[in-house]
C-alpha positions as CSV (number, residue, x, y, z in Angstrom):
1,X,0.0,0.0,0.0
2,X,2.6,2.5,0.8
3,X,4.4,1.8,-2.4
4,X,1.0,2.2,-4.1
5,X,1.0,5.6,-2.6
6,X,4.3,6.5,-3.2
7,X,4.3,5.9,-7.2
8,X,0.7,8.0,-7.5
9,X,2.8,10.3,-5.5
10,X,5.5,10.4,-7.9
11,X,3.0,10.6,-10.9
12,X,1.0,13.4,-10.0
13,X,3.7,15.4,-8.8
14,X,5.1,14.7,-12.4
15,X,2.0,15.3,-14.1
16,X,1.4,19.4,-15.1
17,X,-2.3,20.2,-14.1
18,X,-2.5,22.5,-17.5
19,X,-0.3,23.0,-20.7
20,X,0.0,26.6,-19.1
21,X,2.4,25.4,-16.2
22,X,2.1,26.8,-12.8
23,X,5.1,28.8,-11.4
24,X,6.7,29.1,-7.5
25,X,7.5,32.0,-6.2
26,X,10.6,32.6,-4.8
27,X,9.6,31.9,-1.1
28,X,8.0,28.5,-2.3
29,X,11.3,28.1,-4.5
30,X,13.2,28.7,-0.8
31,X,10.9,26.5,1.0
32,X,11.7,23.5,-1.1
33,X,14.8,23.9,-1.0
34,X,15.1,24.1,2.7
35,X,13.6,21.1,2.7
36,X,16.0,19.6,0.8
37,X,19.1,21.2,1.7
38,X,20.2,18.8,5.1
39,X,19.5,16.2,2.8
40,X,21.2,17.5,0.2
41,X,24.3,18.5,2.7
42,X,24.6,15.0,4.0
43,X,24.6,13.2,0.9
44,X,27.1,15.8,-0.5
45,X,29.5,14.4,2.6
46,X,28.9,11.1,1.9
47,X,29.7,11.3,-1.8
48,X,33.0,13.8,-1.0
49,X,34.0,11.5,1.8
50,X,36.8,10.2,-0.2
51,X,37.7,13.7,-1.8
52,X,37.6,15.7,1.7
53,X,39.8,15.7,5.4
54,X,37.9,14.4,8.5
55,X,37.5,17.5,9.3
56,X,35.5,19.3,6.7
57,X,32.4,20.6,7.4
58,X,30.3,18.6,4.9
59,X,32.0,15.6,5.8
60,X,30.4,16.0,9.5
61,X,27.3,14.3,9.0
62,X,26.7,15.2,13.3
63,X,26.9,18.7,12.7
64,X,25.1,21.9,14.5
65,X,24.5,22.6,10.7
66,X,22.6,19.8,9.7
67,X,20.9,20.1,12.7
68,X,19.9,23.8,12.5
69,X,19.2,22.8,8.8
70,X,16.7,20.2,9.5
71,X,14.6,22.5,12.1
72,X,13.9,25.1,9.5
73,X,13.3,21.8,6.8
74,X,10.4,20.8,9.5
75,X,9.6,24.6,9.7
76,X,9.4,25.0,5.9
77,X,7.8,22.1,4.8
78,X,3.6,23.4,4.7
79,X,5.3,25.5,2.6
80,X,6.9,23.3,0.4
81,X,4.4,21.1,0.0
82,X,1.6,23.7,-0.8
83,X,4.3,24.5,-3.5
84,X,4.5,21.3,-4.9
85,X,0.3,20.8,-4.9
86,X,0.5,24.0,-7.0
87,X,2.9,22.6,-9.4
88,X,1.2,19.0,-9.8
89,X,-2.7,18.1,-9.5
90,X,-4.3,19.2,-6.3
91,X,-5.5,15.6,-5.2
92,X,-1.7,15.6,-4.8
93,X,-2.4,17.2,-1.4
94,X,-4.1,14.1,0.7
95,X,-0.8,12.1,-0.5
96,X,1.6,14.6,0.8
97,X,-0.1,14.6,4.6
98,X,1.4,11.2,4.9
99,X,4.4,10.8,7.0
100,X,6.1,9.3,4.4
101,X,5.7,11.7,1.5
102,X,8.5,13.9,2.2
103,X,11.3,11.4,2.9
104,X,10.4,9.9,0.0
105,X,10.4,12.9,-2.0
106,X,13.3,13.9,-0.9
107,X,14.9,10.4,-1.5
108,X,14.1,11.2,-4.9
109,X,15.1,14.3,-5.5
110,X,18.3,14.7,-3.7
111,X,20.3,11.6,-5.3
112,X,19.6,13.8,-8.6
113,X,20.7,16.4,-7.5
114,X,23.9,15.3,-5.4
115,X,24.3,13.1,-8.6
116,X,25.6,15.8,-10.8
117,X,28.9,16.4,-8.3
118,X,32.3,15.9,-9.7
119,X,34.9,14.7,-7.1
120,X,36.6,17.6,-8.5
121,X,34.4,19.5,-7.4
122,X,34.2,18.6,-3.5
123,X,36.6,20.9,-2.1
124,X,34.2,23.9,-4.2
125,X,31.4,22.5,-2.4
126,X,32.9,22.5,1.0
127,X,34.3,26.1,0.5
128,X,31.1,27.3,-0.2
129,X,29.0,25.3,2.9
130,X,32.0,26.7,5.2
131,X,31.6,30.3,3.7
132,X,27.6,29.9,4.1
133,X,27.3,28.4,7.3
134,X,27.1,31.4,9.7
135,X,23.8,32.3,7.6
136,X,20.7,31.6,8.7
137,X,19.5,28.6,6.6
138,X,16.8,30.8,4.8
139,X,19.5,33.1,4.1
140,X,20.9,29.9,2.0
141,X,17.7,29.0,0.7
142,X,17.3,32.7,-0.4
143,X,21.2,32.5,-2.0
144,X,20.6,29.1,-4.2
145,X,17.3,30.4,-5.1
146,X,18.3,33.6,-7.1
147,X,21.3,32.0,-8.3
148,X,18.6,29.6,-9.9
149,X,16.7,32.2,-11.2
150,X,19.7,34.2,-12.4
151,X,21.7,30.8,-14.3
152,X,17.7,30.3,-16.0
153,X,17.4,33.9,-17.1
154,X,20.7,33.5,-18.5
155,X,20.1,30.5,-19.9
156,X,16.9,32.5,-21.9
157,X,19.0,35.2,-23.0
158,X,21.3,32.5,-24.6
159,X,18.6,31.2,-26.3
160,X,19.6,27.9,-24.3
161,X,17.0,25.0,-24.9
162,X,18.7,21.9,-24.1
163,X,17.4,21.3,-20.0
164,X,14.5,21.4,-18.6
165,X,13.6,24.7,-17.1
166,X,13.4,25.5,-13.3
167,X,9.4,26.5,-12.7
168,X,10.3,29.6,-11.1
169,X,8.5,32.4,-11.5
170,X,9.2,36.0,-13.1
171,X,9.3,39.0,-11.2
172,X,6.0,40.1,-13.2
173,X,4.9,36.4,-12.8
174,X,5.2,36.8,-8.7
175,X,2.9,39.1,-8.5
């Protein structure tokens, strides 16, 4: 039954309500992504492992950061999920008040995106969590967010086809 649940899950959440596709704002934008991000941050460790010292702060799967990460996930996550009704079907809804809607969301989402990292790139990563960590996680959220909308508005301006776009909304579309 819960698997049952889980793939309708996945399908509607997959599934555009309209040709004309809904947008998130960026506070929705910044509430999924909080409640992705400790997720996101220990998986990160886990795949640097190799790639990092003991001591990096990615690496520390125990950390105050993951911690103070994961209480503004739990805060953010009505949020998030009345984001991600508005993007799929809104029978959607009844699915995502089950406890296991948003671990399982993010257990598919997160291996996506942590995916895409290049052992080359681990040290980057870690430089960046270090330089980021005294910010309030929202203040993160906030950072990835318009660096999301600014890498797709450049992507437009190229003329840039070839992904997927980000369903973030336009200042003028935000409104």
């Amino acid at each position: 039954m819960k698997f049952a649940a889980a793939l309708t899950l996945a399908a509607l959440i997959a599934t555009p309500v309209s040709a004309q596709s809904p947008c998130i704002t960026g506070p929705e934008a910044e509430a999924m992504t909080l409640v992705a991000l400790p997720d996101i941050i220990r998986e990160t460790g886990r795949v640097c492992a190799a790639r990092l010292p003991a001591t990096s702060l990615v690496r520390n799967q125990s950390s105050t950061l993951i911690a103070r990460y994961q209480i503004e996930a739990d805060r953010a996550w009505p949020s998030a999920r009345a984001a991600i009704v508005k993007l799929s079907d809104p029978a959607v809804d009844a699915l995502l008040q089950s406890d296991y809607a948003r671990p399982l969301l993010t257990s598919l989402l997160v291996p996506q995106i942590v995916g895409r990292i290049a052992a080359r790139d681990c040290g980057t990563i870690d430089r960046l969590v270090t330089l980021l960590q005294p910010l309030p996680p929202r203040n993160t959220a906030g950072i990835v967010v318009e660096t999301l909308r600014y890498l797709k508005a450049d992507k437009a301006r190229r003329g840039d086809r070839s992904t997927p776009d980000l369903p973030l909304c336009t200042a003028t579309e935000s409104r």
